[in-house]
N, C-alpha and C positions, 0 to 999 in steps of 0.2 A: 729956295726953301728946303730942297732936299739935301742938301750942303751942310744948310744949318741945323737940321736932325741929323744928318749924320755925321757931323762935328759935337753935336750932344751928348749921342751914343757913346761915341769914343772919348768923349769927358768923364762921362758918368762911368763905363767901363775901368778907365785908367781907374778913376779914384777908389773903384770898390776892388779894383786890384791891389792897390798901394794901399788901401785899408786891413785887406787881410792879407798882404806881408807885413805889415805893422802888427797885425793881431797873433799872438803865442799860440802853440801847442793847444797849452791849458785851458787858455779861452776859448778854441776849437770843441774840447774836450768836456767846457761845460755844457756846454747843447745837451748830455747825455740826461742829464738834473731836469730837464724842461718839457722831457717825454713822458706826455699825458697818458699811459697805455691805455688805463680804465675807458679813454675816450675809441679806440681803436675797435675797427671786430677784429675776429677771431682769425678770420681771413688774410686782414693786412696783415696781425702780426706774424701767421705762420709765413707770408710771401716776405714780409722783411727779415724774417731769422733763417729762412733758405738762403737770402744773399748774403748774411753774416756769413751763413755757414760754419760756425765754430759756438762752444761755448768751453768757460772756465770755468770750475767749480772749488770751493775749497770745504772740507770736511763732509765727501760725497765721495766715500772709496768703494771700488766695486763690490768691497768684502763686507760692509755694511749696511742692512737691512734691501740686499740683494741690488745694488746700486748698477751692478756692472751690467746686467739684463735691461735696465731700465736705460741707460747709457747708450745699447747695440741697437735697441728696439729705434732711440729718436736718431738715430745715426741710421737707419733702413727706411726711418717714415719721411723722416725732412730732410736728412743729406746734411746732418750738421754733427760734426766732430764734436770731440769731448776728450777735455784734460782735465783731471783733477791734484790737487795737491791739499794732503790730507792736516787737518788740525784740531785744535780744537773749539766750542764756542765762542770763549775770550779768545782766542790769537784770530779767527775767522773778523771778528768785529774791528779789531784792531791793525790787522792788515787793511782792512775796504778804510777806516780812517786815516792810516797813515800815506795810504799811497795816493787818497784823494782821488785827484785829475789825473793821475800819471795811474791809473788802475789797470790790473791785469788781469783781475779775477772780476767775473759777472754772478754769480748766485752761491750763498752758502746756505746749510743745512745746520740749525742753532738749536739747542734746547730751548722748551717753552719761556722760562723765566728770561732767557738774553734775547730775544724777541722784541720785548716793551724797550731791551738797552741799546739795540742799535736803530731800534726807530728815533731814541731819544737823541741819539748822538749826530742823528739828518743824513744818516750809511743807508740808507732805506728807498727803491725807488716802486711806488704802489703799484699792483695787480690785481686784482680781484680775483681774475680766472671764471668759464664761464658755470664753474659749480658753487660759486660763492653762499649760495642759499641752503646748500645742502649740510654746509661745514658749519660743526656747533660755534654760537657766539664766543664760548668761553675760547676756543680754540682761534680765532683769529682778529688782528686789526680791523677797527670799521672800516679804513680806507685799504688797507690790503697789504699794510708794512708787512707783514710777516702772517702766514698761516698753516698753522699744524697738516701735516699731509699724512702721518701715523703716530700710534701712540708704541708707547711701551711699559712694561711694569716689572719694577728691578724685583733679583731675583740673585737665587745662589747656584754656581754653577763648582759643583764637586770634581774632583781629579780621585778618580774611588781605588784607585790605587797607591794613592797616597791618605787617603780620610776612608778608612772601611764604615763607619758608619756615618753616613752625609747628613749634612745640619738642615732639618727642614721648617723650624724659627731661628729668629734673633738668640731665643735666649739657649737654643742649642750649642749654639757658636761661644758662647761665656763657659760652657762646658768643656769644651774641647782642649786640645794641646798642640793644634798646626795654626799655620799663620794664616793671615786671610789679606786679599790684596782687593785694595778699592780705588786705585787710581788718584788723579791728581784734583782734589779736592779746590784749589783754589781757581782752576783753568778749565773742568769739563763738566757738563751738564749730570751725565752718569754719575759719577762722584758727587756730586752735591744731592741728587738725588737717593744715595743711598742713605745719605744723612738723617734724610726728612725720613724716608724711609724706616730707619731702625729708630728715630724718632717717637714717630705713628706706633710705632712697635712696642712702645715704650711709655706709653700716656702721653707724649707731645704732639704737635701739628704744625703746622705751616711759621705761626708766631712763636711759637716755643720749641727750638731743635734742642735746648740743652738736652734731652734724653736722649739724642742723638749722640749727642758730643760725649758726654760720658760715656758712652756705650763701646764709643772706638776711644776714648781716653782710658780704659779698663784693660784693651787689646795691649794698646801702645804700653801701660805701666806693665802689664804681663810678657813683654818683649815678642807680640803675636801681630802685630799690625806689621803687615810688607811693605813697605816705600818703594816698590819697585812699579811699574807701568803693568797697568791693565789690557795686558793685548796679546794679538791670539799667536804671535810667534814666543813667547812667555809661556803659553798654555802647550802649545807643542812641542817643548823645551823639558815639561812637568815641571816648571818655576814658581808655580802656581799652584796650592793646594786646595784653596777654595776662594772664588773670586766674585765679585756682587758687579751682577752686568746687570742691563737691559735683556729682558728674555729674548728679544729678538737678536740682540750679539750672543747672547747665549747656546740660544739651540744653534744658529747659525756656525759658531767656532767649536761644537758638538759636532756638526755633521762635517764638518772638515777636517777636523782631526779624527774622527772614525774610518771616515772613507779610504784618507790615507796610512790608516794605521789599524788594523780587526783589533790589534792586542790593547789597544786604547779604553777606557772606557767611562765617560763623563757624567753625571747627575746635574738634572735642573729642574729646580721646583722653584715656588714663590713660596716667601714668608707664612708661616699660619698664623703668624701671632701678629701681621699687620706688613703691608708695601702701601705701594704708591704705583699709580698711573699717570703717565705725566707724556708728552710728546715732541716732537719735534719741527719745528718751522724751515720753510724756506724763507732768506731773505735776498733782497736781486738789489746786487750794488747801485748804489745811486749814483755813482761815475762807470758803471760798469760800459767796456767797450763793445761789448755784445748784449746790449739792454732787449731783442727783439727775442735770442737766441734765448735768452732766460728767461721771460715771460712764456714763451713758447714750452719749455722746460716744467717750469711749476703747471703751468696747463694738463700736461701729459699728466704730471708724476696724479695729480687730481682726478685724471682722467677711471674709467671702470678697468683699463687697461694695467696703465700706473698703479693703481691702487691694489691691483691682484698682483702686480708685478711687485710689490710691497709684501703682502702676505708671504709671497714663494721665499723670501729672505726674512722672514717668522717676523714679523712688524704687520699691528692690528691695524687695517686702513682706517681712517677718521671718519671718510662717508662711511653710516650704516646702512645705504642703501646698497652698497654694491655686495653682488652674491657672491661668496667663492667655490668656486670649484672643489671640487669633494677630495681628490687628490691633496688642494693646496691646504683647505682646513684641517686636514689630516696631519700637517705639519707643525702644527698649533699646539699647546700645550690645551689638556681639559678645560673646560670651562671652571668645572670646579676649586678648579687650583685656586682660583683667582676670588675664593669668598673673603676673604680679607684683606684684600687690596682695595684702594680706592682712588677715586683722582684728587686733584690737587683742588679743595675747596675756596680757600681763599687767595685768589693769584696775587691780588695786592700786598697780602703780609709775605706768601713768597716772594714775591720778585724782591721786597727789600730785606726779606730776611739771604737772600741771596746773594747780593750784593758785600755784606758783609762775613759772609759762610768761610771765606776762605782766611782771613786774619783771626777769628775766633778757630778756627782749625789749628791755625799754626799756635794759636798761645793755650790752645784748652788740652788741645791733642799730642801734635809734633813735641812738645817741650819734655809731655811724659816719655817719648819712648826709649826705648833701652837697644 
């Protein structure tokens, strides 16, 4: 009898051995699609993201909304490394679908409206995180596809050595004679959000950007819209005369070109004649190879910890409950500033009017400029 179970063993053995050398990579690789986290504590997944021990990121660079801090911190709490390779929300999306099973990257950092796109495209693997009650509805998926971690409210950030008097609405900027650089309209969240932005500014909203579009098609026929990149080695270059960031990239590439330069000297304010508040999600690969490491990740960034760790790199955290320290609100722009700003009311007409933002760019916009 014991011959014949152990003739069994070694049957059943063999054949689950010769089944998975029969079975691919890929099919290894899908297990990753089938991890319930939501079902998980908080416990298992920090003990499973220790033994990953690594995590990838893509559009999570240190230089943005203080990333690098928040990066050192889960590298001293869990013992889990951290690579990023920076992009933008469409290539971030588009990378997690093209590489599928064969994934390299576990967690990107998307604007609000590509949030609903890469849930739609099955790039999504849920989280909830254990603040999930605290984060407004409008801000994240029921099941956890994606959830804003900070907001931001675009904004104009002056090179005052180049613009002596800095544009502090839309329609100052229609006055002027220097060019103004907005970034890549059809690929970043930023850029489409200035849209809506000087839109709002302009008697449109979320369904109606044509104010928008005219607004930089008036730039572009005045040979004043910059095609060049919105980025802070451009800004320490003075390539840039006036540039429509996120305030939180804003004050941020302010205090880094100050620091290393006294003779520098930058303006940022928010529109008075109307912005936008809008934010930014994480979303955790659904082939992602380090699926524990990344849940573990949005946890933090949620965390009272995370979320100050957000402020310090001038990005408003989305929990209202958490307090900041007086030092770090101090890095904040007025409250004031920000009376004609608003959030994004109807997400639905965004996310579609988004979708399409970047083809009516190219023929409303791109076609006038000189």
């Amino acid at each position: 009898m014991g011959k014949l179970k152990k003739g069994l063993v070694v049957s059943l053995v063999a054949t689950t051995l010769l089944a998975g050398c029969g079975a691919s990579a890929d099919d290894k690789k899908e297990t990753s699609q089938s991890i319930d986290l939501n079902s998980l504590s908080l416990s298992d997944i920090e003990k499973k993201a220790k033994a990953e021990g690594k995590v990838e990121s893509v559009g999570m660079p240190d230089t943005w909304a203080n990333w690098g801090e928040t990066w050192g911190n889960i590298d001293k709490k869990y013992g889990v490394k951290h690579a990023d390779t920076d992009m933008s929300s469409a290539e971030e999306i588009a990378l997690f679908e093209s590489e599928k099973k064969k994934a390299t990257k576990d967690i990107g950092d998307v604007g609000q409206s590509f949030g609903p796109i890469a849930e739609s495209k099955g790039v999504t693997l849920p989280y909830k995180t254990s603040y999930w009650d605290e984060v407004p509805d409008w801000a994240k998926d029921d099941n956890g596809d994606w959830v804003i971690g900070y907001t931001g409210t675009i904004s104009f950030m002056t090179n005052t050595a180049k613009v002596k008097d800095a544009p502090k609405s839309f329609a100052d900027i229609l006055k002027g004679d220097y060019k103004v650089t907005i970034g890549d309209v059809n690929a970043g969240s930023q850029s489409q959000n200035a849209v809506l932005a000087a839109a709002i500014a302009n008697g449109g909203d979320e369904s109606n950007l044509e104010p928008g579009l005219a607004f930089f098609a008036k730039l572009a026929e005045q040979g004043r819209l910059d095609m060049g990149e919105a980025s802070l080695a451009r800004l320490e270059a003075g390539e840039i005369a006036v540039g429509i960031f996120w305030d939180f990239n804003a004050l941020n590439y302010k205090n880094a070109i100050e620091k290393g330069n006294a003779k520098t000297d930058f303006a940022v304010s928010i529109p008075t004649d109307g912005s936008v508040q809008s934010g930014y999600a994480t979303i955790i690969n659904a082939y992602a190879p380090h699926p524990y490491a990344a849940a573990l990740t949005r946890e933090y960034i949620l965390s009272d910890e995370g979320q100050i760790n957000l402020a310090r790199g001038f990005a408003r955290p989305i929990r209202n409950k958490v307090k900041l320290p007086a030092d770090v609100k101090a890095k904040l722009l007025d409250d004031a500033e920000y009376k004609k700003a608003r959030p994004i009311k109807d997400t639905k007409a965004w996310d579609a009017a988004a979708t399409t933002l970047g083809k009516q760019w190219q023929e409303e916009v791109l076609t006038k400029a000189k």
